[in-house]
PDB file of N, CA, C and O in Angstrom:
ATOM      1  N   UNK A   1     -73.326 -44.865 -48.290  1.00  0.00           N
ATOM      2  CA  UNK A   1     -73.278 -45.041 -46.847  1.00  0.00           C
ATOM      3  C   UNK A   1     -73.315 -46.541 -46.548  1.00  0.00           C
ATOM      4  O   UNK A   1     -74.108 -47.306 -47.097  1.00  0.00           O
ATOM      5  N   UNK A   2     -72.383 -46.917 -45.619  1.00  0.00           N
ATOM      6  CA  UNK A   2     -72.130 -48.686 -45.431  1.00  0.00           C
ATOM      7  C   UNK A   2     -73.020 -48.614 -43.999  1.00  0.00           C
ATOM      8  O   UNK A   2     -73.135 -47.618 -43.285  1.00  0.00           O
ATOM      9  N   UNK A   3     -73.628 -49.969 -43.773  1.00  0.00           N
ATOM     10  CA  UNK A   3     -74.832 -49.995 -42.803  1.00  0.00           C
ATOM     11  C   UNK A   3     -73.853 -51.525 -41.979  1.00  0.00           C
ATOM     12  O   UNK A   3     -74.481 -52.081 -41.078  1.00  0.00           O
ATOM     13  N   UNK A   4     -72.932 -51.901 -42.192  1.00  0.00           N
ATOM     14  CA  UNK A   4     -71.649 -53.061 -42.253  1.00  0.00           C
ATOM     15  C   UNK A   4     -71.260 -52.449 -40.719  1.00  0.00           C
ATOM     16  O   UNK A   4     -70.729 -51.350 -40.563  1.00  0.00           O
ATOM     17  N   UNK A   5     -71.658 -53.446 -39.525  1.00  0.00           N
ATOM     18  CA  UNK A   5     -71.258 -52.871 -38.232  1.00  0.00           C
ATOM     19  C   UNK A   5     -70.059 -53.335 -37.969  1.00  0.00           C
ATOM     20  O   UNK A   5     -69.954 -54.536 -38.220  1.00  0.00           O
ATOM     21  N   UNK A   6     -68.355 -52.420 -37.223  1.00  0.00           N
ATOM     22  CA  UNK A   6     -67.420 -53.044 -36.892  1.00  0.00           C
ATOM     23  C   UNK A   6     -67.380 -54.253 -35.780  1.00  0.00           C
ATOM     24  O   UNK A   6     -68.098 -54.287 -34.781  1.00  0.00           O
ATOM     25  N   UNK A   7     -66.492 -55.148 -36.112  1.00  0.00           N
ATOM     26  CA  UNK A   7     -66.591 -56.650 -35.796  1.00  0.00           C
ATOM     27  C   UNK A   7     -66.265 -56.468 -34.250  1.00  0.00           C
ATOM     28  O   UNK A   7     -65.428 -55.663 -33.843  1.00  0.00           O
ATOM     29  N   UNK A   8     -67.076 -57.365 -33.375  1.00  0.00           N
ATOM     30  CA  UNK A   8     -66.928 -57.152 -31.821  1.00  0.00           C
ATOM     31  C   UNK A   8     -66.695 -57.960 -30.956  1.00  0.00           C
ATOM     32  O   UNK A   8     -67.542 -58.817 -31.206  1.00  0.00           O
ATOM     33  N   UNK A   9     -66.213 -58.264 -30.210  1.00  0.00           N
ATOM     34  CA  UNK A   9     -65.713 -59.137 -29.498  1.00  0.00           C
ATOM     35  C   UNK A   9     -66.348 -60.282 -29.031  1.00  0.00           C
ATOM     36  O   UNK A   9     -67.045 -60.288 -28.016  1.00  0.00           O
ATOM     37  N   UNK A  10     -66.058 -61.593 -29.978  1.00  0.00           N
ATOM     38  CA  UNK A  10     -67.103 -62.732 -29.098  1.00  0.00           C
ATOM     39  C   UNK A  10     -66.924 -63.348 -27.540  1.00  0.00           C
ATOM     40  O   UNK A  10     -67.243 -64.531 -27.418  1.00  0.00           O
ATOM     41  N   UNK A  11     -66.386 -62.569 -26.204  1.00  0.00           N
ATOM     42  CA  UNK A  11     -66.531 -62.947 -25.070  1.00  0.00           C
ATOM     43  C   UNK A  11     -68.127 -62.665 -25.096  1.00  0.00           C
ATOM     44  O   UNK A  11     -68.595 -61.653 -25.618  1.00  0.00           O
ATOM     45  N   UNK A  12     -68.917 -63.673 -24.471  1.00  0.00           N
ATOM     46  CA  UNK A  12     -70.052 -62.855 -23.989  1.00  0.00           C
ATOM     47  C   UNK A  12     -70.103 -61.669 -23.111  1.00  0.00           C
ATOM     48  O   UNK A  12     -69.347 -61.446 -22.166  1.00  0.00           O
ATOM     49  N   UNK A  13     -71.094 -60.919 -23.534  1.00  0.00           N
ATOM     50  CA  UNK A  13     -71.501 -59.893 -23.363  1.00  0.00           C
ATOM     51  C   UNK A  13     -70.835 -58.543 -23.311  1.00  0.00           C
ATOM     52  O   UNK A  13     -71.261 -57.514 -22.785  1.00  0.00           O
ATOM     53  N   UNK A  14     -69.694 -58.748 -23.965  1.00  0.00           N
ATOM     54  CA  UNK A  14     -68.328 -57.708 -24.467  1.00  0.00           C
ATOM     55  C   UNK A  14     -69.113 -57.087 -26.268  1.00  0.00           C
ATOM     56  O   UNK A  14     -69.278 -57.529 -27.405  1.00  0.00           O
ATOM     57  N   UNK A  15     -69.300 -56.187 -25.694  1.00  0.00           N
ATOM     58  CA  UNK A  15     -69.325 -55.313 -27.194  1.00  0.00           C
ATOM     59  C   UNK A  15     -68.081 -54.176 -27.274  1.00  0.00           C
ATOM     60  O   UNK A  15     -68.149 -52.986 -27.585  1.00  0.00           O
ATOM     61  N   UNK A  16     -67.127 -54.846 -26.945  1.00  0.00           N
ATOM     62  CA  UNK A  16     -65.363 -53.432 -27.623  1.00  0.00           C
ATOM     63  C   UNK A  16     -65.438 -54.487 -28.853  1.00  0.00           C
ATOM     64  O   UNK A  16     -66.030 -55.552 -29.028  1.00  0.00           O
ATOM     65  N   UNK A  17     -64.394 -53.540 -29.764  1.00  0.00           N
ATOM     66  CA  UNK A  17     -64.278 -53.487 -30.865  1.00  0.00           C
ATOM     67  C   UNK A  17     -63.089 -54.737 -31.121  1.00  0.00           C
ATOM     68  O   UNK A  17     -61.951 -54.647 -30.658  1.00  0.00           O
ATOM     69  N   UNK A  18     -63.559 -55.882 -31.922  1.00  0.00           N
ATOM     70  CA  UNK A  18     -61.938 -56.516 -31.842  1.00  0.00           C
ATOM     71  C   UNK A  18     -61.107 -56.485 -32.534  1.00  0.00           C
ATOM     72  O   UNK A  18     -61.377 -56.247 -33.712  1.00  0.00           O
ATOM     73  N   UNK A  19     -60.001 -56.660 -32.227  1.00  0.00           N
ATOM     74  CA  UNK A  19     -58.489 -56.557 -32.400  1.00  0.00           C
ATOM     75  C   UNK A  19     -57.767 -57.265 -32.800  1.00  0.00           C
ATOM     76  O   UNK A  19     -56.658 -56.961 -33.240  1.00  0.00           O
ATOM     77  N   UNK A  20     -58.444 -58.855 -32.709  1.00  0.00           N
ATOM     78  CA  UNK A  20     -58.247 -60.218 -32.540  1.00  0.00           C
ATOM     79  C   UNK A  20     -58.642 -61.183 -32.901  1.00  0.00           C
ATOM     80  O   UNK A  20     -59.619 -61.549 -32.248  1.00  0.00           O
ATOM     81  N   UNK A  21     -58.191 -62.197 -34.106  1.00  0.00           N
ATOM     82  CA  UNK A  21     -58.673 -63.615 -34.201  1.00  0.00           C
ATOM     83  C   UNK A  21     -57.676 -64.595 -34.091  1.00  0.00           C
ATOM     84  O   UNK A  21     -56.564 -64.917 -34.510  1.00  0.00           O
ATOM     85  N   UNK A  22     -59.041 -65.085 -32.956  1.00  0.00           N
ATOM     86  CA  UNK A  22     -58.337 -66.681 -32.129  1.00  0.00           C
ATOM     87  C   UNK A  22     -59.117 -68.304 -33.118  1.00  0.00           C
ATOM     88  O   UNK A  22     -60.209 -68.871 -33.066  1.00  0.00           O
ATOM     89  N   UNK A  23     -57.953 -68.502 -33.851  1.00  0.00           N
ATOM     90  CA  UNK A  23     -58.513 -69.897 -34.544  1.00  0.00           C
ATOM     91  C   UNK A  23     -57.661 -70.372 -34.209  1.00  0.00           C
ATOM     92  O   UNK A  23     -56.487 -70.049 -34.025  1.00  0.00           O
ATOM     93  N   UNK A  24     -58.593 -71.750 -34.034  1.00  0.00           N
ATOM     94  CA  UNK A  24     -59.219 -72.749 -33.237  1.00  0.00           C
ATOM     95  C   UNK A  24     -59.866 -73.487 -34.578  1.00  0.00           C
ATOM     96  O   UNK A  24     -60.317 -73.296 -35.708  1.00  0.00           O
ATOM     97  N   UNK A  25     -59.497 -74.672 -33.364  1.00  0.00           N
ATOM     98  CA  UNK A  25     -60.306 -76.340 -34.564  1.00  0.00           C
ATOM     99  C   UNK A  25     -60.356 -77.664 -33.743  1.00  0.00           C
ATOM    100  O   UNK A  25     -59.406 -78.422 -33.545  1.00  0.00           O
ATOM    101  N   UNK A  26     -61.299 -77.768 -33.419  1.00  0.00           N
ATOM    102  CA  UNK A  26     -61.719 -78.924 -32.768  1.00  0.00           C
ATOM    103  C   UNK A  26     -61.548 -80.413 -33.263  1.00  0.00           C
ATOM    104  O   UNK A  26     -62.544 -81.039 -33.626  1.00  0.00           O
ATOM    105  N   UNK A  27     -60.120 -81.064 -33.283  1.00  0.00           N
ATOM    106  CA  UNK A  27     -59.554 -81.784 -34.054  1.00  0.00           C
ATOM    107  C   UNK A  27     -61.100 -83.367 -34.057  1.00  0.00           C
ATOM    108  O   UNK A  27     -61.278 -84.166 -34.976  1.00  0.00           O
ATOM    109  N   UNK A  28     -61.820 -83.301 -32.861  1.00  0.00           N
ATOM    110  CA  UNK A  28     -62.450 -84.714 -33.332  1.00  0.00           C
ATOM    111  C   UNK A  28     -63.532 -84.100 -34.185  1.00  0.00           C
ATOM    112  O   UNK A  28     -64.073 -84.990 -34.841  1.00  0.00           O
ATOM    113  N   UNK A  29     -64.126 -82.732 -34.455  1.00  0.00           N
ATOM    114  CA  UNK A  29     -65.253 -82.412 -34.933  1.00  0.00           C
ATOM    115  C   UNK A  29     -64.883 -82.175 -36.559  1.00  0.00           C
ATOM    116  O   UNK A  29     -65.539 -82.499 -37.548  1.00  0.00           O
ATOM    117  N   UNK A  30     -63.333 -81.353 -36.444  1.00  0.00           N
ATOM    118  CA  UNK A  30     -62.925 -80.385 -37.963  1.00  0.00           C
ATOM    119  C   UNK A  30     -62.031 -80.951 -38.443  1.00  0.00           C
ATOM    120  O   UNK A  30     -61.223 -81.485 -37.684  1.00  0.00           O
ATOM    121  N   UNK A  31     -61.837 -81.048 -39.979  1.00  0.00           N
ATOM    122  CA  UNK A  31     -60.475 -81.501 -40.576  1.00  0.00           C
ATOM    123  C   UNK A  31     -59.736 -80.823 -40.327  1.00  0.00           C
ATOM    124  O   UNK A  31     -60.084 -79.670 -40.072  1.00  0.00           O
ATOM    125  N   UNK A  32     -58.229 -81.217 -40.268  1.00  0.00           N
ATOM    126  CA  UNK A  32     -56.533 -80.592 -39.668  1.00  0.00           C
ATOM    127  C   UNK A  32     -57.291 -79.014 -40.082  1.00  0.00           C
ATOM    128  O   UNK A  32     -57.657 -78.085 -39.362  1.00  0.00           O
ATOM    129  N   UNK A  33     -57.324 -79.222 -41.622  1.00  0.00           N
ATOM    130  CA  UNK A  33     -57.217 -77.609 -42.062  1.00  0.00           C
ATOM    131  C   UNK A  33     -58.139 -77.019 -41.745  1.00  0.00           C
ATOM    132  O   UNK A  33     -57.922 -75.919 -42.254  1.00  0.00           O
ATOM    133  N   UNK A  34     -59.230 -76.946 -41.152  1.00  0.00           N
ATOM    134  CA  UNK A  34     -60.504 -76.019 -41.000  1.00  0.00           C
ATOM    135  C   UNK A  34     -60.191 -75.384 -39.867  1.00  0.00           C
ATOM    136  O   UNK A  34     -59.753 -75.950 -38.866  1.00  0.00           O
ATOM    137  N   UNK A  35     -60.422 -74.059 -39.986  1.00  0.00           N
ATOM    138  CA  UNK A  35     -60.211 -72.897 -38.734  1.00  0.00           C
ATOM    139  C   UNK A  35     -61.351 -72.424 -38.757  1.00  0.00           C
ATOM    140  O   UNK A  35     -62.026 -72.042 -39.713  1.00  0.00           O
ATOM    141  N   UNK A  36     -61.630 -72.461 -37.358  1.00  0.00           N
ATOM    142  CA  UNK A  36     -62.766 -71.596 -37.041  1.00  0.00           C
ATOM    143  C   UNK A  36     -62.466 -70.546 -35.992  1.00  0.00           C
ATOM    144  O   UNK A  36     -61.763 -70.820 -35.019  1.00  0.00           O
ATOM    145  N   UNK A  37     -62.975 -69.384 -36.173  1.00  0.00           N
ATOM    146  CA  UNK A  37     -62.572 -68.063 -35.623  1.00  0.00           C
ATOM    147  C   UNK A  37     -63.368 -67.432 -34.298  1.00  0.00           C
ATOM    148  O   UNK A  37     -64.541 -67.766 -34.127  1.00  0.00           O
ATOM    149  N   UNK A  38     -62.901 -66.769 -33.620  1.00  0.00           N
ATOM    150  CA  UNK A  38     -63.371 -65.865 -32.361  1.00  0.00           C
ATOM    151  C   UNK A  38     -63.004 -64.628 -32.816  1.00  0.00           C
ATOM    152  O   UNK A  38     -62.305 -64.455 -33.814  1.00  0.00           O
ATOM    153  N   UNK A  39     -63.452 -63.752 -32.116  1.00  0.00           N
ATOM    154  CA  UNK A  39     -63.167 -62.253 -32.352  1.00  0.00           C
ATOM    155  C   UNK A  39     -62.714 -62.365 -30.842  1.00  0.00           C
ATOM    156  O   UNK A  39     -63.131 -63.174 -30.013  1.00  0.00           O
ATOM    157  N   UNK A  40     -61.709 -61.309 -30.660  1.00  0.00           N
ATOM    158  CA  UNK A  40     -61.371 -61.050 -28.934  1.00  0.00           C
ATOM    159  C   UNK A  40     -61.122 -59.135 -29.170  1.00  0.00           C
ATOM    160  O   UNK A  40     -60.762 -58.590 -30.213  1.00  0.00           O
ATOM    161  N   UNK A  41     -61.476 -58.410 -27.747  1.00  0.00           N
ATOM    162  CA  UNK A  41     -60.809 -57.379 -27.639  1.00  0.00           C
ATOM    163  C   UNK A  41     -59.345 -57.533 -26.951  1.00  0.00           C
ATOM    164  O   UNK A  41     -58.792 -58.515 -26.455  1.00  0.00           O
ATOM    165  N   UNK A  42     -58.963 -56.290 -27.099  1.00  0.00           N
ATOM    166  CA  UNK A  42     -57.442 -56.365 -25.799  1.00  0.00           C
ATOM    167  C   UNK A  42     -57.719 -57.130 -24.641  1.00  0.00           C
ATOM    168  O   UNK A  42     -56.913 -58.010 -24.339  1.00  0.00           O
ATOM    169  N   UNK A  43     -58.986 -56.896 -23.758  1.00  0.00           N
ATOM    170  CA  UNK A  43     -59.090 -57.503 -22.482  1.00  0.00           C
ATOM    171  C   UNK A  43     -59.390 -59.313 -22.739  1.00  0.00           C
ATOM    172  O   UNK A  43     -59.072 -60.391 -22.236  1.00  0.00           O
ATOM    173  N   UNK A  44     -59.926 -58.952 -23.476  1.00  0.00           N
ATOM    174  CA  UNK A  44     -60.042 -60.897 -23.753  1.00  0.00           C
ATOM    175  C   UNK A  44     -59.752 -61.669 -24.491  1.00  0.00           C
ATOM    176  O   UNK A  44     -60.427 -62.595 -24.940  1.00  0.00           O
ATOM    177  N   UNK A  45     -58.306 -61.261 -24.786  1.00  0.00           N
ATOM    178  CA  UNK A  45     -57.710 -61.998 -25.919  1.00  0.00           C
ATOM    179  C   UNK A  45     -56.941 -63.351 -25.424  1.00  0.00           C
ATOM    180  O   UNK A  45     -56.828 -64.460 -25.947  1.00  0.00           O
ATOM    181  N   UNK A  46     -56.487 -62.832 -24.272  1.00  0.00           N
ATOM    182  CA  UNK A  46     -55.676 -64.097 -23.316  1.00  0.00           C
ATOM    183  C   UNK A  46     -56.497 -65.195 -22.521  1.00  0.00           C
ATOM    184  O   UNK A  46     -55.949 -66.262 -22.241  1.00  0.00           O
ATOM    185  N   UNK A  47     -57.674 -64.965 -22.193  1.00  0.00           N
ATOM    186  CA  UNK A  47     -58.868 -65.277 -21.909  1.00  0.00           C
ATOM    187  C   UNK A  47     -59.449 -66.420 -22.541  1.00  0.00           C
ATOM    188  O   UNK A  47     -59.524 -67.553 -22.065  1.00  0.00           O
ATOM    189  N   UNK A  48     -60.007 -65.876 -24.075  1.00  0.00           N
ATOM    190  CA  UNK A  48     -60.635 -66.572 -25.343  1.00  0.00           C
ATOM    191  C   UNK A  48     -59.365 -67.516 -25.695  1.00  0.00           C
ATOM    192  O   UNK A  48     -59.447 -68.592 -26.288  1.00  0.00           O
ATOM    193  N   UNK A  49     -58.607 -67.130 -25.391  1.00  0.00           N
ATOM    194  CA  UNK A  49     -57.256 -68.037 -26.417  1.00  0.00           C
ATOM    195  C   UNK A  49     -56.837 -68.887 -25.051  1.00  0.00           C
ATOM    196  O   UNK A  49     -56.358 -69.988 -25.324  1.00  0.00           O
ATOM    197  N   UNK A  50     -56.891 -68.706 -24.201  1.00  0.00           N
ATOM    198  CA  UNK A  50     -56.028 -69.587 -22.708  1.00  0.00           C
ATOM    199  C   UNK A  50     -57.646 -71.011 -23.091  1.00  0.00           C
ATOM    200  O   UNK A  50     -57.496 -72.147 -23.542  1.00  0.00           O
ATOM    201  N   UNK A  51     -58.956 -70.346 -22.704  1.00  0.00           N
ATOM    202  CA  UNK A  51     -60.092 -71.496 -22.807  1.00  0.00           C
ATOM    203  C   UNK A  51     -59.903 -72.401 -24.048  1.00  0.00           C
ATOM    204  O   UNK A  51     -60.182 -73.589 -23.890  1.00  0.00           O
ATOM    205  N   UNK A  52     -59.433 -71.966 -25.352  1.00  0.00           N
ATOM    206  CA  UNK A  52     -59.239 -73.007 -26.277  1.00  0.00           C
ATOM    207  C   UNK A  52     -57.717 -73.472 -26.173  1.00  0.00           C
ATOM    208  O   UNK A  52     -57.344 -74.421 -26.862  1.00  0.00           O
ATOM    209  N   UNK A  53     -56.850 -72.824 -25.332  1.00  0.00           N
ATOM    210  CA  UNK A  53     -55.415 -73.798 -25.351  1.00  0.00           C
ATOM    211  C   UNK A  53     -55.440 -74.677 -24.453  1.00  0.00           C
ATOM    212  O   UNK A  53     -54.650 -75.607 -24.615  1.00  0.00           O
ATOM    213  N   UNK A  54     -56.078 -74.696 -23.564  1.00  0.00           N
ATOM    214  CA  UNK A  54     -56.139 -75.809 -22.219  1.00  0.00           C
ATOM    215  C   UNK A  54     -56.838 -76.838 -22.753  1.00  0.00           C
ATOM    216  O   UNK A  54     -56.786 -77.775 -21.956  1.00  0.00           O
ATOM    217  N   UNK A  55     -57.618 -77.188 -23.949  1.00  0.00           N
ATOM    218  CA  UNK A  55     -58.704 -78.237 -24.612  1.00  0.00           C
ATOM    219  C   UNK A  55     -57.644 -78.835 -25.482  1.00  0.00           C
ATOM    220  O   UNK A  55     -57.752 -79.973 -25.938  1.00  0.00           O
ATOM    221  N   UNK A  56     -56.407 -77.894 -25.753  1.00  0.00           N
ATOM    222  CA  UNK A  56     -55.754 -78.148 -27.196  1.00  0.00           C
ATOM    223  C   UNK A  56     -56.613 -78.067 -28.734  1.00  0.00           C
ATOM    224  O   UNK A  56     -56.428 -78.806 -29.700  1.00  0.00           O
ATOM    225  N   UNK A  57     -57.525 -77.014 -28.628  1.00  0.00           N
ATOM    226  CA  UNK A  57     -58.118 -76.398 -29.973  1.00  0.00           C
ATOM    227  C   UNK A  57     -57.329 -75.204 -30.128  1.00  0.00           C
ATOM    228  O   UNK A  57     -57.751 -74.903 -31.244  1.00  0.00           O
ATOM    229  N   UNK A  58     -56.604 -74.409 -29.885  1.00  0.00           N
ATOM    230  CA  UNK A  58     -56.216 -72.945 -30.443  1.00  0.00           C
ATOM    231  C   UNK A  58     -55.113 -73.775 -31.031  1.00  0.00           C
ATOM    232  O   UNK A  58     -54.613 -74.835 -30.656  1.00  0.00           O
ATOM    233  N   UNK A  59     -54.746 -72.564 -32.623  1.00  0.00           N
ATOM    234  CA  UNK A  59     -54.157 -72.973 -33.493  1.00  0.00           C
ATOM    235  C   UNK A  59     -53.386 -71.160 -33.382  1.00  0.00           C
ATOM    236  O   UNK A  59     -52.277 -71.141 -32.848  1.00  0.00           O
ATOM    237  N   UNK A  60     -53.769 -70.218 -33.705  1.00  0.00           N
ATOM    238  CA  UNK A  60     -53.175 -69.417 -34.181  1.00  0.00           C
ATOM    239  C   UNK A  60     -54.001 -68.086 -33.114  1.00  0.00           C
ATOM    240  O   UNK A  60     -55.143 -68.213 -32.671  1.00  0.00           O
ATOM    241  N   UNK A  61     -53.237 -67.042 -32.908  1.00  0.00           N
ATOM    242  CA  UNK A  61     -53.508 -66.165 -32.606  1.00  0.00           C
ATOM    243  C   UNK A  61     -52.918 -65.143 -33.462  1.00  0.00           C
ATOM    244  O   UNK A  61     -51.704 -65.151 -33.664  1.00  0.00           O
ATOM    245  N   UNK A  62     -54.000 -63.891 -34.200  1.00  0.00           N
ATOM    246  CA  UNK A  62     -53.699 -63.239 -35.041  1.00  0.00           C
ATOM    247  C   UNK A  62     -54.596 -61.599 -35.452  1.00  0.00           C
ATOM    248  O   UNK A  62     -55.741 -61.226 -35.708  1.00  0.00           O
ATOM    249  N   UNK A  63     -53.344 -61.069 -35.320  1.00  0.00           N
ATOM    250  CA  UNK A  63     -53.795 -59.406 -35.297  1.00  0.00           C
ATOM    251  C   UNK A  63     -55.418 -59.546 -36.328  1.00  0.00           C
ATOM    252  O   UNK A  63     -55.630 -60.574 -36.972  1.00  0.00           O
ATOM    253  N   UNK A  64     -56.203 -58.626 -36.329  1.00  0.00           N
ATOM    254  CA  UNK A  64     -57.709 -58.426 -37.163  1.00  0.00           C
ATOM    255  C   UNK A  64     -57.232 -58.355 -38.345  1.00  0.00           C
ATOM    256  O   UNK A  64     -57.255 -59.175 -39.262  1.00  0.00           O
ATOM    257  N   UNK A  65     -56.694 -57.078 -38.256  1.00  0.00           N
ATOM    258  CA  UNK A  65     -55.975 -56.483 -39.412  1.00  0.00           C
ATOM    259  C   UNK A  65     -55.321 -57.329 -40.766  1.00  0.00           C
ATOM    260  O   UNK A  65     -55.594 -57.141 -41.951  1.00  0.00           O
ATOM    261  N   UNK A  66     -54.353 -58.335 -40.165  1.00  0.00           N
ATOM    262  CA  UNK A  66     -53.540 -59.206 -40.765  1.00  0.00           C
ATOM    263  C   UNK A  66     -54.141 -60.340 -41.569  1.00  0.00           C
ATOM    264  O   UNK A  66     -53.962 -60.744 -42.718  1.00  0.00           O
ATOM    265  N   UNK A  67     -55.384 -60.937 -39.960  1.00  0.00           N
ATOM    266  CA  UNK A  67     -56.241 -61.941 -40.898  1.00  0.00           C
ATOM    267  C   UNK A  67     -57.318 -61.176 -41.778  1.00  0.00           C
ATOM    268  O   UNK A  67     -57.731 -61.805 -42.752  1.00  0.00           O
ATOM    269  N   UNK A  68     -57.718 -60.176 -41.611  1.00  0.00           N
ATOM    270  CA  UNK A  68     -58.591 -59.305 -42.808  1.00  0.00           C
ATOM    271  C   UNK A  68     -57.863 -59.359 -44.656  1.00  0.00           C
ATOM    272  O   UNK A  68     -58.496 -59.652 -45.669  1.00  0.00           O
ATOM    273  N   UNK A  69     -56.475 -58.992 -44.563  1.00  0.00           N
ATOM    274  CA  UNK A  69     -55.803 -59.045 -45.443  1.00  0.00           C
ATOM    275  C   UNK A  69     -55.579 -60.670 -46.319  1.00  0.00           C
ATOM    276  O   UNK A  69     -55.717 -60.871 -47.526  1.00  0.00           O
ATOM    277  N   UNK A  70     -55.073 -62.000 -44.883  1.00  0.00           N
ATOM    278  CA  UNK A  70     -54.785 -63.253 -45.578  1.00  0.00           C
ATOM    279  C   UNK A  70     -56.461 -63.857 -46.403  1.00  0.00           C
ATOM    280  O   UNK A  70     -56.638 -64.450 -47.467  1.00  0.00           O
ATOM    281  N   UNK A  71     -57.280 -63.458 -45.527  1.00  0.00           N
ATOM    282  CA  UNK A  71     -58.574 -63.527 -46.103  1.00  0.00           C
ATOM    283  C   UNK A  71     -58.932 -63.094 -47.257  1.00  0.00           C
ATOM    284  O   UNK A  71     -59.370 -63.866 -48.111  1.00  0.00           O
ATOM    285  N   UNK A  72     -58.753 -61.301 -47.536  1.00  0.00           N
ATOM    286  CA  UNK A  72     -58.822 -61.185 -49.061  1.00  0.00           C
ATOM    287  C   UNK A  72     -57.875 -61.938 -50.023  1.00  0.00           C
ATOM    288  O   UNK A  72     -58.175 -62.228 -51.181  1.00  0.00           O
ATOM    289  N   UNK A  73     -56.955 -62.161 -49.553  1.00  0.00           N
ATOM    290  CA  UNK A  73     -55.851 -63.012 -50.052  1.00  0.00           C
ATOM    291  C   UNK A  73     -56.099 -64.713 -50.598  1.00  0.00           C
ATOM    292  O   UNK A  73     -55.680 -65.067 -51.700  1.00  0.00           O
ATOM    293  N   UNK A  74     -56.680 -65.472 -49.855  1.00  0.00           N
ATOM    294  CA  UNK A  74     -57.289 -66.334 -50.292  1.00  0.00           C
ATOM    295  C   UNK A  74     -58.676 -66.723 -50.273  1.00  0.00           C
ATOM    296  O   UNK A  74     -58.863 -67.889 -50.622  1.00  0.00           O
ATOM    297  N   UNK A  75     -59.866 -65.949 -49.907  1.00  0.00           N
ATOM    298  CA  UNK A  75     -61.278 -66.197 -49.452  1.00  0.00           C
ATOM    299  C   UNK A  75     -60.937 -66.470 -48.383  1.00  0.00           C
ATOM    300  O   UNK A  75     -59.946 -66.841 -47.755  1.00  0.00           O
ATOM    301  N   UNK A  76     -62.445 -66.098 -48.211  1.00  0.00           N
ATOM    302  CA  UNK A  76     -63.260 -66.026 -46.830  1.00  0.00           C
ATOM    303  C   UNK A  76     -63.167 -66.793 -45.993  1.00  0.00           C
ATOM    304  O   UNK A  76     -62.543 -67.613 -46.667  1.00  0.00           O
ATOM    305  N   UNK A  77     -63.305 -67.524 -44.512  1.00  0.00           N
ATOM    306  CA  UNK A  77     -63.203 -68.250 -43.305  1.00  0.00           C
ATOM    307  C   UNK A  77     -64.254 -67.826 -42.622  1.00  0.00           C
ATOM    308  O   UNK A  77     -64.493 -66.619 -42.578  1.00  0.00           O
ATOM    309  N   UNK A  78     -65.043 -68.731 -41.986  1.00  0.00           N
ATOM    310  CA  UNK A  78     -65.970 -69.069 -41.030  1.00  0.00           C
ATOM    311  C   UNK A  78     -65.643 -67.999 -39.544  1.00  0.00           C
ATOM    312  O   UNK A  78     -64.590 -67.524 -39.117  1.00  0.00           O
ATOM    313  N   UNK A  79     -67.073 -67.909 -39.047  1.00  0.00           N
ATOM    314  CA  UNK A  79     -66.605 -67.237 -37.783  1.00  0.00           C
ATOM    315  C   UNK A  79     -67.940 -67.830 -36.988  1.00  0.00           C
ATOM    316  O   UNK A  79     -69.122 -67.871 -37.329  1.00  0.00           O
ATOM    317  N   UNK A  80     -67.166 -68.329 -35.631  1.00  0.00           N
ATOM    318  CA  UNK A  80     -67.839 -68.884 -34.457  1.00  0.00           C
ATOM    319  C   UNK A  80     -68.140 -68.187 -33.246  1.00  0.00           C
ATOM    320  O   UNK A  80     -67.065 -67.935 -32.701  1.00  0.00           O
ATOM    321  N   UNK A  81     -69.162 -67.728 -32.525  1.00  0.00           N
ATOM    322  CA  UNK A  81     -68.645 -66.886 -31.298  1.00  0.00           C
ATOM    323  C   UNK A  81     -68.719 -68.046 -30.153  1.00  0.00           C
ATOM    324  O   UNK A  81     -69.143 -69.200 -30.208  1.00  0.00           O
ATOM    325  N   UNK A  82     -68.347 -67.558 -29.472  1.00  0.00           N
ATOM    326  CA  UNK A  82     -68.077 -69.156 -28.032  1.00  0.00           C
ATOM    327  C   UNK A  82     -68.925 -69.103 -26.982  1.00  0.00           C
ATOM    328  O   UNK A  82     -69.005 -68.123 -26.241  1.00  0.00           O
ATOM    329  N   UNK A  83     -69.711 -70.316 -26.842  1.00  0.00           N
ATOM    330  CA  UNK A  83     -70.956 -70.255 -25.930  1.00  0.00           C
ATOM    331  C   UNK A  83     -70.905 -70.292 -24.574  1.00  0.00           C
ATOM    332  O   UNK A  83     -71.944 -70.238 -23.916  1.00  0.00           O
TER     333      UNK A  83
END
């Protein structure tokens, strides 16, 4: 039995299930290559990703699913929720 809770949406105070990672990299804080991740649901995917494109930090927007896979694919990546 896995005790491993499904991953949830970092808008505050949104617990749906997400769908979504929004990486992002804060070019004066992170090197080019470092991504750091959000979780979004359907409702706040345009949301989470519009607040880091107007700063010019969003890099990629990308199905769960897909980055679950590039991840086993090369290791693991960091995850941030947004304050």
């Amino acid at each position: 039995m896995s005790t491993e809770q499904p991953p949830v949406c970092s808008a505050k105070g949104c617990r749906a299930a997400a769908v979504w990672v929004i990486a992002w990299n804060n070019p004066t804080l992170h090197t080019p290559e470092r991504r750091k991740t959000w979780l979004a649901c359907e409702e706040h995917r345009e949301h989470l990703s519009g607040f880091l494109g107007v700063r010019g930090f969003l890099k990629e927007v990308v199905a769960l699913e897909e980055w679950q896979a590039r991840q086993t694919d090369q290791g693991s990546g960091g995850s941030d929720t947004p304050e």
